[in-house]
C-alpha positions as CSV (number, residue, x, y, z in Angstrom):
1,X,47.4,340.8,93.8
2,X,50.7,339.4,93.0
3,X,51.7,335.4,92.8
4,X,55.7,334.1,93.6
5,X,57.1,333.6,89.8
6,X,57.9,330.1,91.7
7,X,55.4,328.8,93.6
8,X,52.3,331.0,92.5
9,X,51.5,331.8,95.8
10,X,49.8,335.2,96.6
11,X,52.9,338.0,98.2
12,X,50.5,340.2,99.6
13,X,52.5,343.1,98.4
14,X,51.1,347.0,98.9
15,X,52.6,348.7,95.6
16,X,52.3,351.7,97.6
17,X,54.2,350.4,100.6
18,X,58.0,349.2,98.6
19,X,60.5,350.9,96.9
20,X,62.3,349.6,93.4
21,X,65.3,347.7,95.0
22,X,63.6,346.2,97.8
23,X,63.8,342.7,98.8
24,X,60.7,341.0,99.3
25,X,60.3,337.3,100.5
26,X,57.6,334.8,99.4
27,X,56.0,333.2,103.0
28,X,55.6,329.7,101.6
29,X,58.7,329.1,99.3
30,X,61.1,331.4,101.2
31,X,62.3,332.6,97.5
32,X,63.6,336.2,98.0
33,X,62.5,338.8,95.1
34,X,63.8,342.0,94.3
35,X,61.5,344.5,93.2
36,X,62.7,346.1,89.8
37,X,59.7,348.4,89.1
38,X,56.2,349.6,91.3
39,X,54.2,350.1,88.8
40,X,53.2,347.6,87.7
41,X,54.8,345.7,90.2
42,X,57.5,343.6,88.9
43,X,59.8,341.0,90.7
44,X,63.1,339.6,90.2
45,X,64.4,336.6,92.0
46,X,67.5,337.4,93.6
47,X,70.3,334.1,93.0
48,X,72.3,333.0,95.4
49,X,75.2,334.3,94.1
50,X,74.5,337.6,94.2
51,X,74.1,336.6,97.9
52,X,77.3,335.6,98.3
53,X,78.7,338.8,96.2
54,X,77.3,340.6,98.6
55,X,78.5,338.9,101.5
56,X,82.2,339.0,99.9
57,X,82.1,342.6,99.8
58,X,80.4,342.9,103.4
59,X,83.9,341.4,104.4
60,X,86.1,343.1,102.3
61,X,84.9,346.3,104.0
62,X,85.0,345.3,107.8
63,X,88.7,344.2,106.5
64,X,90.4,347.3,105.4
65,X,88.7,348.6,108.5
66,X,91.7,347.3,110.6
């Protein structure tokens, strides 16, 4: 069983079933958590500004498309 680090609700994650660098989502808080290691299973919430990074780069690339 693992809790959200925020709201301490259970994730109902399968250690068997992710991969280090997935993104996993708590169901009641909507926090999204990246998982840094399987075993054990260890979580770190993923900021908003990596987010937006992300989403900067996302367009970056579809520009030098053109």
């Amino acid at each position: 069983m693992t809790l959200c680090p925020e709201c301490d609700t259970d994730l109902d994650i399968d250690e068997e079933e992710v991969e280090e660098g997935d993104v996993v989502s708590c169901s009641e808080c909507g926090t999204d958590f990246e998982v840094v290691t399987t075993n054990p299973l260890e979580l770190n919430k993923v900021s908003e500004e990596e987010d937006e990074d992300d989403a900067d780069d996302e367009e970056e690339e579809e520009e030098s498309d053109y």
